[in-house]
SEFI-182200 format. One record per residue (C-alpha): x, y, z. Coordinates in steps of 0.5 Angstrom, whole numbers, plus 500, padded with zeros to 3 digits. Each point is the difference from the previous one (the first is absolute). Example, Ala and Ser with C-alpha at 12.3 -4.5 7.8 and 13.67 -1.06 7.14 Angstrom:
525491516 502507498 
//
This chain:
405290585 505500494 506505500 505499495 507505500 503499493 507501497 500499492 507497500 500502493 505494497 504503495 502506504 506495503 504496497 498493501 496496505 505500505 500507501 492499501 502496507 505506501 495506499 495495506 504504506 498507497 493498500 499496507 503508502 495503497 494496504 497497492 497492502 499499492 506500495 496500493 504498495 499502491 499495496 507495500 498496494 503499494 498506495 498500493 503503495 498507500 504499508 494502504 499498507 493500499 500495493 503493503 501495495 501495505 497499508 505496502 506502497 504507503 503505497 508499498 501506502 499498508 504494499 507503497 499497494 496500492 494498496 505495497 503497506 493500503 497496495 506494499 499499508 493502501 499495506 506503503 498507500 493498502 502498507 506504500 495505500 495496505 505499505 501507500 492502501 500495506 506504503 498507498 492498504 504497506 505505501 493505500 496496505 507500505 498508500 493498501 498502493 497497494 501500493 495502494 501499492 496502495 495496497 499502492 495494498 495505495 506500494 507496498 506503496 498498492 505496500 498495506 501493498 492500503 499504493 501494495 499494507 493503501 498504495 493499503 501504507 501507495 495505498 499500492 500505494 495500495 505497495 502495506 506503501 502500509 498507502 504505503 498505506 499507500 497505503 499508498 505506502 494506499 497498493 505496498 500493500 507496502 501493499 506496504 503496494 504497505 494496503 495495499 493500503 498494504 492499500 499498507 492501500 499495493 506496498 497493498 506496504 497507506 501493505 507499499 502507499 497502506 504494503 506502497 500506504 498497506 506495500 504507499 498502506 502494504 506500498 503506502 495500507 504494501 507503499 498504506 495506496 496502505 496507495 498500493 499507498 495499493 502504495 494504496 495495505 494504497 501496493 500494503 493496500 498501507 498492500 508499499 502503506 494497504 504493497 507503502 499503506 496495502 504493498 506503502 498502508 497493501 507498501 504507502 495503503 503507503 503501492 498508499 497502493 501508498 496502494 502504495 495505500 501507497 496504495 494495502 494504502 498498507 494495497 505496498 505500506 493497503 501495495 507498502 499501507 495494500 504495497 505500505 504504500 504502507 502507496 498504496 504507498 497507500 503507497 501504505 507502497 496504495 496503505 501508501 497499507 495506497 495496494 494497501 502493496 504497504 495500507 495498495 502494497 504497506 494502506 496494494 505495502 503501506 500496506 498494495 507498499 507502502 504505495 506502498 504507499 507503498 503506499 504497493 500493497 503498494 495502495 501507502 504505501 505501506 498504505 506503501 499503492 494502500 501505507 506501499 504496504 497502507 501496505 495504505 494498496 502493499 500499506 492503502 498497494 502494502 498501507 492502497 499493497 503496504 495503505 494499495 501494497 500492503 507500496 505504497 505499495 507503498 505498493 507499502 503506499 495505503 503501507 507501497 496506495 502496493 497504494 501496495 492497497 501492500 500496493 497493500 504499494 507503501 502502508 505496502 505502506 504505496 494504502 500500507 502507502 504504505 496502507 496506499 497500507 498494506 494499503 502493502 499503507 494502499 496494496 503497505 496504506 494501496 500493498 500498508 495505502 496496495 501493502 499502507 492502499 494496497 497506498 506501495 499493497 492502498 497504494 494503502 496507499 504505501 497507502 504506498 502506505 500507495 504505503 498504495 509501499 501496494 507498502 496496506 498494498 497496506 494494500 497496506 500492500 496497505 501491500 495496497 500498508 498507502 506497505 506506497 499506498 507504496 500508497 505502496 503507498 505501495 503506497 500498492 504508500 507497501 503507499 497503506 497499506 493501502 496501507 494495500 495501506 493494503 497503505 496495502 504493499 497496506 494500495 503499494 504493503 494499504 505499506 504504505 506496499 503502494 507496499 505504495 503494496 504504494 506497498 504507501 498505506 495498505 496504505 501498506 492501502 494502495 495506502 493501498 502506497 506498495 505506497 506497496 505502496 501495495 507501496 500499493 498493498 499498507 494494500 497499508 496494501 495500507 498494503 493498505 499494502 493500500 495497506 
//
């Protein structure tokens, strides 16, 4: 049973890495066991995160320092910035947490030193030229002129090259990294991360593996569950809780393999623009998926209401916002809730309770022990109030020792017959611990 609860420490949006260690407290508060930190190492020239030139260099930004300065020195910068990674995972497992860094092994900056070392690690064009990734927006096809395409699945040097990534790994496992979040894992061979997660759990065992798997269909998923992967993620975040297609594809691979949801990540708009700064909804939705999911996630910010959409390229700390809203508290509270019961740790066939209301959602999860059972109602309508009637509940948990485990107001005792008035934005969880 794999439960992972996750705060993107989204590096950029602080100043420097000592305000890393600073942001620590705030996160133990809110009962997160994962600080998953963007990628750290020295950018490109477009200054994408996400296009590194070097694996083992970091951004000059996080150093207090510039490219220059970094370059003349390399060596001391380099540790500089190790020491710093080793302290940063140490004052994390102080609050019993781990640390999880993006792991981009499917592309290189085009500039990377790699392009003209070894040339040969590199997708080719028809005219021999390194060939840059794209993908297409609707009809139209984008290529990324900043990045290079590494050819994982047929490189002649495909031994070294594959050794190359799994030296990377270690390296940073052995500066404390207990987490690798593998970016765009569905275009990586499904052999190299066989290699990977295999080689590298021989000597840290309990390192945790989270796929990159959005937009995949669930065939895929299946792929990438099988090899090895300790998470996947799925898109509940998109999910109306009224379509079809979200049940459909996740009920295929579900119970396989742990997954991940968030309410916003920083691919995505705040949840704080979309709905408009409403801090009720916020908190039911994030209440939802905690209780769906193995694991659930959220991006700094997203407890304080920030708006502005994360930019791989140019947020820096000038854009850290002012407060709109808190809900530390109530992370906090349903994060407790969701470390406390096993059933809360695990993916499974859900079953949906139709109120025939559609400001109700409400599903029903048993345990893959069939040991647990949960039922939660929540009113998605953060406007109004609505009264919400089970006349047979007993049947519904399969039990008559229902808990009410919600992180707000608790009915002191749980009927057969349940009349409820859920306020606006109030999720309830019911629990029954099954014979």
């Amino acid at each position: 049973m794999t439960n992972a609860r996750i705060y993107n420490l989204y590096p950029y949006l602080l100043k420097n890495f000592d305000d890393w260690i600073e942001k620590l407290d705030d996160i133990d508060f809110m009962n997160f066991d994962w600080v998953y930190v963007n990628p750290f190492h020295l950018p490109g020239f477009s200054g994408s995160i996400y296009s590194i030139k070097d694996y083992y260099a970091y951004n000059p930004v996080l150093l207090g320092t510039d490219y220059e300065t970094m370059e003349k020195e390399a060596e001391k910068y380099r540790e500089t910035g190790n020491s710093f990674i080793r302290e940063f995972c140490m004052e994390a497992e102080k609050r019993e947490m781990k640390v999880m860094m993006d792991l981009v092994i499917n592309h290189t900056s085009i500039d990377s030193g790699l392009v003209k070392e070894k040339p040969e690690w590199y997708e080719k064009n028809e005219d021999g030229t390194i060939k840059n990734p794209g993908a297409l927006d609707g009809e139209k096809l984008i290529i990324w002129g900043d990045l290079a395409q590494i050819d994982n699945e047929n490189s002649s040097d495909k031994e070294n090259l594959w050794k190359y990534w799994l030296d990377y790994i270690l390296y940073y496992a052995g500066l404390g990294i207990k987490g690798f979040r593998c970016d765009a894992a569905y275009q990586v061979p499904s052999s190299l991360w066989k290699y990977l997660i295999n080689e590298v759990k021989k000597q840290y065992p309990d390192t945790l593996f989270l796929a990159e798997t959005l937009s995949c269909t669930p065939e895929k998923i299946i792929e990438i569950i099988e090899s090895g992967f300790d998470f996947v993620m799925n898109s509940l975040k998109w999910w109306n809780f009224k379509d079809e297609w979200f049940l459909r594809d996740y009920n295929k691979w579900a119970g396989k393999c742990p997954s991940l949801s968030f309410p916003e990540n920083h691919d995505t708009e705040r949840f704080a623009k979309e709905y408009n700064k409403d801090s009720r909804k916020a908190v039911c939705y994030y209440a939802i998926e905690a209780y769906f999911c193995s694991g659930i996630a959220i991006t700094l910010g997203f407890e304080y209401g920030f708006e502005k959409k994360i930019d791989v390229v140019n947020t820096t700390y000038k854009d850290y916002e002012e407060i709109n809203y808190d809900i530390a508290e109530d992370i906090r509270l349903i994060n407790e809730i969701k470390a406390e019961y096993n059933i809360l740790k695990e993916d499974g066939l859900v079953e949906i309770y139709d109120f025939g209301n559609s400001n109700i959602f409400s599903f029903m999860k048993k345990s893959s022990d069939s040991t647990e059972k949960v039922f939660v109602v929540a009113n998605i309508n953060t406007k109004a109030g609505v009264d919400v009637k089970v006349p047979n509940m007993f049947e519904i948990m399969e039990g008559n020792s229902i808990e009410d485990i919600s992180h707000g107001h608790r009915m002191d005792e749980v009927s057969d017959s349940l009349e409820y008035y859920l306020q606006p934005g109030e999720a309830k969880i019911f629990y029954q611990k099954l014979k």
